[in-house]
N, C-alpha and C positions, 0 to 999 in steps of 0.2 A: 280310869273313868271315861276315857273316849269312845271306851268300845263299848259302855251300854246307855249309850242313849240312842237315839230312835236310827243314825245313820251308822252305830257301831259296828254292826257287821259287813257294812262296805269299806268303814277305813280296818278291822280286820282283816277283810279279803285282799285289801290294799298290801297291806304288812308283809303278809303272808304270799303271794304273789313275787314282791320283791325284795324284801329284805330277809328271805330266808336262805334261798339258793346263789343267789347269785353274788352277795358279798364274801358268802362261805367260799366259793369256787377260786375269787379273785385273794383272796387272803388267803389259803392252802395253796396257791401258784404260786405266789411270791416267798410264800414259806419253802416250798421246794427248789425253787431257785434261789432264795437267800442259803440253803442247805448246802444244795450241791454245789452250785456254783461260787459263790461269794465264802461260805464259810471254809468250803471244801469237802468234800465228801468220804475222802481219808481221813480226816482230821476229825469227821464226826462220827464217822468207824471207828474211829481207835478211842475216842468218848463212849461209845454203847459198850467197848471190851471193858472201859477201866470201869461202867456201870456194874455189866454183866457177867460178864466174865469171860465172854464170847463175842466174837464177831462177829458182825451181818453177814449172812449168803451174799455171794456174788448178785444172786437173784432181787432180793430186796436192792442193793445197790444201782444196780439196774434200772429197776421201777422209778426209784426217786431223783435219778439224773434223765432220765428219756421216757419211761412211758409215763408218768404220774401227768408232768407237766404238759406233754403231747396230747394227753387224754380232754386233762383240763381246759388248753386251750378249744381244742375242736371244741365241747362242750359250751364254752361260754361264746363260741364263736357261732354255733349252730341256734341258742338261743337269741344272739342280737339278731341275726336274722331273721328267726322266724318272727320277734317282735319287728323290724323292717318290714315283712313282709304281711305277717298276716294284723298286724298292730296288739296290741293289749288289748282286750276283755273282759268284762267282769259278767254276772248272770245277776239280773236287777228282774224283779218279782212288775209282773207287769197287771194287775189289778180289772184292765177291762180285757185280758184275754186270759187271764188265770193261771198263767205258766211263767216260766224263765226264760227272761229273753235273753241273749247277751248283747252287751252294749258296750261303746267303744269308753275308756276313762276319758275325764274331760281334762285339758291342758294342764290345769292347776294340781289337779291328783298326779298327773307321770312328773311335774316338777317338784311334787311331794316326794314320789317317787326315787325320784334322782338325787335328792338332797339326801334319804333317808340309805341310798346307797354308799353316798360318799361319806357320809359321818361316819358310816362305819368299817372303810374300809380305808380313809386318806390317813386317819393317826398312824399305822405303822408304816409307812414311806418319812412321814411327817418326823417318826422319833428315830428313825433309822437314819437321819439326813441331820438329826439334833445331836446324836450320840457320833 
């Protein structure tokens, strides 16, 4: 219901902005490093043979102890910067010029923002640290 009333497509645009990519990034990082590192990476090799019946390529193992995580970080590190740098934006319909301006969010929407980050991304450290 938030999203259709008259400011819906901005806390859409909200949403979507930040809680699409960037909790996904920081939860498949931690997945891969809970994989490789903490579970172990032979241990979850020899888990896909007793699945499959087959063992991972040396290549996939690869991926998800050093390039996955590698990738990941640049990626999530490349965007806090360029939010640093160039700040967050949104394109708000500007009425006496007739076009899309973009405009900077105001305080309360990026602490919207950041809330809507962590909810979704603090339970697995949270039930990883309970179990």
């Amino acid at each position: 219901m938030i999203f259709a009333h008259g400011a819906g497509n901005y806390i859409f645009l909200l949403f979507d902005t930040f809680c699409g990519n960037m909790p996904l990034l920081i939860i498949a990082f931690f997945e891969c490093i809970g994989v490789a590192y903490i579970y172990g990476l032979s241990r979850f090799a020899e888990d896909i043979q007793l699945m499959t019946g087959r063992r991972p390529h040396f290549y996939w193992m690869f991926c998800w102890k050093y390039v996955s995580p590698i990738a990941m970080i640049i990626i999530l590190t490349s965007s806090w910067i360029k939010i640093a740098i160039e700040g967050s934006n949104y394109s708000r319909w500007d009425k006496d010029k007739a076009e899309s301006v973009p405009t900077e969010w105001p305080h309360w929407a990026l602490g919207i923002a950041v809330t809507l980050i962590l909810v979704s991304t603090l339970w697995s450290p949270e039930v990883a640290i309970a179990r």
